[in-house]
C-alpha positions in Angstrom: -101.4 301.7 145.1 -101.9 298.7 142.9 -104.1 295.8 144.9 -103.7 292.7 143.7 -106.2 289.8 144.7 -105.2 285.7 144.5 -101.2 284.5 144.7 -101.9 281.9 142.6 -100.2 282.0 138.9 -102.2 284.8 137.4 -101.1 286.9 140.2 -97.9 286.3 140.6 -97.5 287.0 137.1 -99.0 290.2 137.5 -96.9 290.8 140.8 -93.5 290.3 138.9 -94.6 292.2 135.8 -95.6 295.6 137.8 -91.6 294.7 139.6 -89.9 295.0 136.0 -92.0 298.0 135.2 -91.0 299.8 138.6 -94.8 300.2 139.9 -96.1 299.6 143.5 -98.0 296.8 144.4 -99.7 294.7 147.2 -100.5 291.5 146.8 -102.8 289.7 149.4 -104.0 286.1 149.4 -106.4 284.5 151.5 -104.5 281.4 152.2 -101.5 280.0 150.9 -99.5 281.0 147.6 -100.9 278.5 144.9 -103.8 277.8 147.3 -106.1 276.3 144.4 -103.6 274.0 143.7 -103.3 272.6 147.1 -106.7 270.8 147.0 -106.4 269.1 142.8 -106.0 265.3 143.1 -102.8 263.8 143.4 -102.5 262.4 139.9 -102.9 265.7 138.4 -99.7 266.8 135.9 -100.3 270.0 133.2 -101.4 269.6 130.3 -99.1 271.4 128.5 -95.8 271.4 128.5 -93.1 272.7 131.4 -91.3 274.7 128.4 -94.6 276.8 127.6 -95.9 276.8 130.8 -93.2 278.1 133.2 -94.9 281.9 134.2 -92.8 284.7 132.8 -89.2 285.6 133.2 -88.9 282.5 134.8 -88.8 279.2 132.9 -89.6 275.9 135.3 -86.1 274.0 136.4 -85.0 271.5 133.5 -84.9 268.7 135.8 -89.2 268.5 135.7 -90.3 266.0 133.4 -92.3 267.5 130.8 -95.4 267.6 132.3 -94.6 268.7 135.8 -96.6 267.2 139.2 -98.9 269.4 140.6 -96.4 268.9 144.2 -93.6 270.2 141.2 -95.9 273.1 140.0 -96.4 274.5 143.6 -93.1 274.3 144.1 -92.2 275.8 141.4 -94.8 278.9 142.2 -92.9 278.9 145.6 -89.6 279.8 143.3 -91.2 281.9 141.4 -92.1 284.0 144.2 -88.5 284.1 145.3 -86.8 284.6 142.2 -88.7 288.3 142.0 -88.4 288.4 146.1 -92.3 289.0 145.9 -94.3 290.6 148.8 -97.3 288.7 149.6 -99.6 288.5 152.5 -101.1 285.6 153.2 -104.5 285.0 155.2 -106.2 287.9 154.2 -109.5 287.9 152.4 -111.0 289.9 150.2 -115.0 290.4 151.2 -116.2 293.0 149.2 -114.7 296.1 147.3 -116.7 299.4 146.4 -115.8 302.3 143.9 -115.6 305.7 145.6 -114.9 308.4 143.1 -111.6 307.4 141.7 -110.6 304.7 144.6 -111.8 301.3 145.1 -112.3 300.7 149.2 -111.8 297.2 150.1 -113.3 295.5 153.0 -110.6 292.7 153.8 -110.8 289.5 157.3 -107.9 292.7 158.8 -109.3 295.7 158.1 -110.4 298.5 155.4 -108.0 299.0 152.7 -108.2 301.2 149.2 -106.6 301.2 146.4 -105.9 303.0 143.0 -106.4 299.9 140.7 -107.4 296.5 141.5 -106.7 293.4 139.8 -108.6 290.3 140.7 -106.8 287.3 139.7 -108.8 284.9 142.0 -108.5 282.2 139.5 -110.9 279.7 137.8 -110.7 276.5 140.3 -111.5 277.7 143.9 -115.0 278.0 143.0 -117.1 274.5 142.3 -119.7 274.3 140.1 -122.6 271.3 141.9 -125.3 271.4 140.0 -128.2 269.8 141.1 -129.2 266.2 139.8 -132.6 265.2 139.5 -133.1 263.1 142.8 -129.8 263.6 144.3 -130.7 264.2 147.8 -131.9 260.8 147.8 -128.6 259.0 147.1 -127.7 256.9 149.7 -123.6 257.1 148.9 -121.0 260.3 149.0 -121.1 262.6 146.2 -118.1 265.0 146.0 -116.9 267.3 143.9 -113.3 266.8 141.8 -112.0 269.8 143.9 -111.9 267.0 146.9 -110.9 263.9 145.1 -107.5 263.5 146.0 -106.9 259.4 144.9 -109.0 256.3 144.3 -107.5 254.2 147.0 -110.4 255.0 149.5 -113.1 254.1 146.2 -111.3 250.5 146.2 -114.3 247.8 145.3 -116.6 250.1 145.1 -119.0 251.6 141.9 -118.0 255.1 140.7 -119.9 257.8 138.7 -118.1 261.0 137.5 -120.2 263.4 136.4 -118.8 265.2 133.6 -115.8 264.6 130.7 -113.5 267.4 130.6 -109.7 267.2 132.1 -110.5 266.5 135.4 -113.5 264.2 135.0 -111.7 262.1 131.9 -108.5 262.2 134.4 -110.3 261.4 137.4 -112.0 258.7 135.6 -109.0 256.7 133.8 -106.8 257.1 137.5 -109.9 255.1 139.3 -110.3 252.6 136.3 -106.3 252.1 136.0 -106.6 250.7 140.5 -109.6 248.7 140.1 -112.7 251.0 140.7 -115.6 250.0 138.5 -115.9 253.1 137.0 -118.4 254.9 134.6 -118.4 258.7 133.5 -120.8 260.6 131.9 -120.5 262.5 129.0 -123.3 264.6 128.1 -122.8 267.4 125.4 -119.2 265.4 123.8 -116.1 266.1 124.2 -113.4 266.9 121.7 -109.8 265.0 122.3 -106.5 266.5 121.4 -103.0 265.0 121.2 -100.4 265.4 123.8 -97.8 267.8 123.0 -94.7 266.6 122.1 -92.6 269.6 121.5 -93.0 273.7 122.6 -92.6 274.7 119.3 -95.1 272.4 118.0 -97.7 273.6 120.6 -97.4 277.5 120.2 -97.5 276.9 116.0 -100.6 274.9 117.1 -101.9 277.6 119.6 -100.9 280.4 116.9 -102.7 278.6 113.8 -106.0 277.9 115.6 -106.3 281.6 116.7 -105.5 282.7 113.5 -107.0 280.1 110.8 -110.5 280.3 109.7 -112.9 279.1 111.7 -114.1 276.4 109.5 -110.0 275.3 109.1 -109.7 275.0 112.7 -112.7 272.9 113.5 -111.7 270.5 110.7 -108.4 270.0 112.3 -109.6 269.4 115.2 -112.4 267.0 114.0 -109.9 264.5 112.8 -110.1 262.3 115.8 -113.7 261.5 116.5 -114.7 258.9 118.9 -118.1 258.4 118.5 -118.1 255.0 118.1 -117.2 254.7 122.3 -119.9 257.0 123.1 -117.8 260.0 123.3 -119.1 261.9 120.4 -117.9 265.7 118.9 -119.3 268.5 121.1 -122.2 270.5 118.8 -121.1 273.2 117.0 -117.5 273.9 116.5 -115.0 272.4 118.8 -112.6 275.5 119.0 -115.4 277.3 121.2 -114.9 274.2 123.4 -111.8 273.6 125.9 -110.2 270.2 124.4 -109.4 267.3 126.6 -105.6 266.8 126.4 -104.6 262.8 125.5 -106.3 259.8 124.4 -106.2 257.9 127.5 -110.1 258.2 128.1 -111.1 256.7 124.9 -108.5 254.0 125.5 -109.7 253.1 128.5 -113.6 252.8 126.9 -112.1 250.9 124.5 -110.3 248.1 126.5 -114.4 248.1 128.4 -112.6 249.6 131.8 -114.6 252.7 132.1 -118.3 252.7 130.6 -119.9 256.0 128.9 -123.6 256.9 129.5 -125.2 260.0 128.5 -127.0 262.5 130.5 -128.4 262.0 134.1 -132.6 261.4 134.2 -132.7 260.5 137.7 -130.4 259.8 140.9 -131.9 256.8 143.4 -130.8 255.5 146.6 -128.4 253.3 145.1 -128.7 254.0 140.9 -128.8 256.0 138.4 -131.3 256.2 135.6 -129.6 257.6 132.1 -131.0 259.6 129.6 -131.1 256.8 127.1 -133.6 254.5 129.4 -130.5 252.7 130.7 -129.8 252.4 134.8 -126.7 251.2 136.7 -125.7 251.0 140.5 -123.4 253.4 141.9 -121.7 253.4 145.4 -120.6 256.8 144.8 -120.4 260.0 142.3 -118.2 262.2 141.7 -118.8 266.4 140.3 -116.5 267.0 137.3 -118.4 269.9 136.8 -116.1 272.3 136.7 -115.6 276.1 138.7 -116.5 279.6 138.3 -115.0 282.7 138.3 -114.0 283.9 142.2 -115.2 286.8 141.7 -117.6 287.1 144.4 -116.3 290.3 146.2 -117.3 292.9 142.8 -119.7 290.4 141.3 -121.9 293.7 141.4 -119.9 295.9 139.5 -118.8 293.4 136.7 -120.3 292.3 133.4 -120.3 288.8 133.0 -120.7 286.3 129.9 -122.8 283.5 129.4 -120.1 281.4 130.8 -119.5 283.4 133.9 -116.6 285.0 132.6 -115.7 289.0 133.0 -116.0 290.8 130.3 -113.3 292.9 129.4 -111.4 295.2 127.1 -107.9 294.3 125.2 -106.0 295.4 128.6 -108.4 293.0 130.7 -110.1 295.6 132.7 -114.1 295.7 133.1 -116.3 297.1 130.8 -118.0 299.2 133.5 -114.7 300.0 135.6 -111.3 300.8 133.8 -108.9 300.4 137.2 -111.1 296.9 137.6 -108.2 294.3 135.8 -109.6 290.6 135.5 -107.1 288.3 134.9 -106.8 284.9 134.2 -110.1 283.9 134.0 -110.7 283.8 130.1 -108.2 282.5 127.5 -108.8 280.7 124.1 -109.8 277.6 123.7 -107.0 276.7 121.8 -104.2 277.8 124.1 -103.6 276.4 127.3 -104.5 279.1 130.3 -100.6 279.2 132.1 -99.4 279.6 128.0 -101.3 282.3 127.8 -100.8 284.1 131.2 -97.2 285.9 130.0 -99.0 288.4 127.1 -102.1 288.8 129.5 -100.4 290.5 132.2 -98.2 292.3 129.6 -101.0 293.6 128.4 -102.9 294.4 132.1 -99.9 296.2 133.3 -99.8 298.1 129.9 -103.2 299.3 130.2 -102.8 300.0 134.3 -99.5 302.3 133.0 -101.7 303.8 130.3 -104.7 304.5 132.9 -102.5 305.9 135.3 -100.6 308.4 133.2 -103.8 310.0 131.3 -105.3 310.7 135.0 -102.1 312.0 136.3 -101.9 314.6 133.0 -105.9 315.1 133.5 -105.2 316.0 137.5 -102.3 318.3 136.3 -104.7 320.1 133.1 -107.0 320.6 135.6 -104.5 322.0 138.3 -103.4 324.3 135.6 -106.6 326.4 134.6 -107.5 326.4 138.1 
């Protein structure tokens, strides 16, 4: 039996794939299908649009705008589920899984379980990242990550810091300037900006070119709009080896003075911060957008992981160390958006699960014959 871990998109996708390909699954989730996406903030839409996003064999309605809600995506996820009439059982958790011999033995919150392959697809964003500030445990307001900002309304006349310029925290930031909140952001290694889409085909010719161009081709492209002059300069090195921001409205909101840019943290007071450039400003609260990690917590001793966290795996996403150990949805290119992406990953999985499976069914039966 196929196990697979996390209902969110990745394995859902993975779920309806192993349907069309007439292989047994189960599916188990510890809370709720899409449970990552119940906790984003409410102003939260994708970044890419509905027409490249929708998982596959099942394009999102055409009555979403282009860049459906997150409330529209989950609800979408819950059609998804029913369009493929997917089993999934919710409230159980994984808490650790062994190899024995040629089965994985599971340890789930309602019982022991095993399995033939398993396929985490716990997702990127159920897993903060909080790193720890210089003098943080002596600020005096809330600090919270982006996982539990929901809106600004309760931030109303007060002094904001978000840590951190990617997605969330440019997003995050521009939704607290746009109600009032005097808001600042920090921005420490740059950030590189990216048009919204405006048509599919434009995006996957854009997705396909940056994967494919030389590397020097694609950076130049994508160094076209700089914004150093607000404070919000290039990331170092290349920035195709950096996940873009999607939309201008950051630097447009630095440049109409309603969110301020500082650089790197030096030191968290009671009520202030100190910056790395000798400047210091009060805050009445800060906010994490300092991104996730891999859930992969239950066989984070049997995997390889990169720099960056992520699994490392082979062209049909399974570990390095563990062939019937399938990781997906964890890594994609920088250039692609990660739900674009999801329909040739689990393509692919399922393609090396069918390939793993039938060369140890004609090893069991070699072996059965010269007995």
């Amino acid at each position: 039996m196929i196990t697979i871990i996390g209902a969110g998109p990745a394995g859902l996708a993975m779920a309806a794939e192993l349907t069309r390909r007439n292989r047994p699954y189960r599916l188990i989730e510890r809370g709720r299908v899409g449970e990552a996406w119940h906790h984003h903030y409410d102003r939260l839409r994708l970044h890419t649009l509905k027409h490249v996003s929708g998982l596959p064999g099942f394009p999102m309605p055409s009555h979403y705008p282009d860049f459906p809600s997150r409330a529209q995506f989950l609800e979408y996820l819950h059609q998804y589920a029913q369009h493929f009439d997917l089993r999934i059982e919710e409230g159980i958790e994984l808490r650790r899984a062994d190899i024995d011999g040629d089965r994985w033995r599971l340890d789930t919150s309602c019982g022991e379980a095993d399995a033939s392959v398993l396929v985490m697809a716990t997702g990127i964003w159920s897993a903060p990242v909080r790193p720890r500030l210089p003098g943080v445990e002596r600020f005096a307001g809330p600090i919270l990550h982006s996982r539990d900002y929901r809106n600004p309304h309760i931030f109303r006349g007060q002094r904001v810091l978000v840590v951190g310029a990617g997605n969330s925290g440019a997003e995050i930031a521009v939704d607290l300037a746009g109600h009032g909140v005097e808001t600042a952001i920090v921005v420490r290694s740059g950030v590189a900006f990216v048009p919204r889409p405006r048509s599919a085909a434009g995006m996957r010719l854009a997705a396909w070119l940056l994967r494919t161009l030389p590397p020097w081709l694609g950076a130049r492209l994508l160094r076209r709009r700089n914004f150093q002059h607000l404070g919000l300069p290039l990331p170092p090195g290349s920035p195709l080896f950096h996940y873009p921001v999607v939309g201008y409205e950051l630097p447009q909101a630095v440049a109409r003075r309603r969110v301020a840019v500082y650089p790197g943290v030096a030191q968290i007071e009671s009520g202030s911060v100190a910056f790395q450039d000798g400047r210091r400003a009060p805050f009445d609260a800060i906010i994490l957008a300092t991104g996730y990690r891999p859930a992969l917590d239950p066989v984070a001793h049997l995997v390889t992981c990169d720099a960056s966290g992520r699994p490392v795996v082979d062209r049909y996403w399974r570990a390095r160390r563990h062939p019937t150990l399938v990781c997906i949805g964890y890594t994609y290119p920088t250039t692609e958006g990660w739900l674009q992406a999801l329909g040739r990953v689990v393509r692919a999985a399922a393609h090396g699960i069918a390939t793993q499976a039938d060369t140890t069914l004609h090893d069991r039966r070699t072996a059965g014959a010269l007995r």
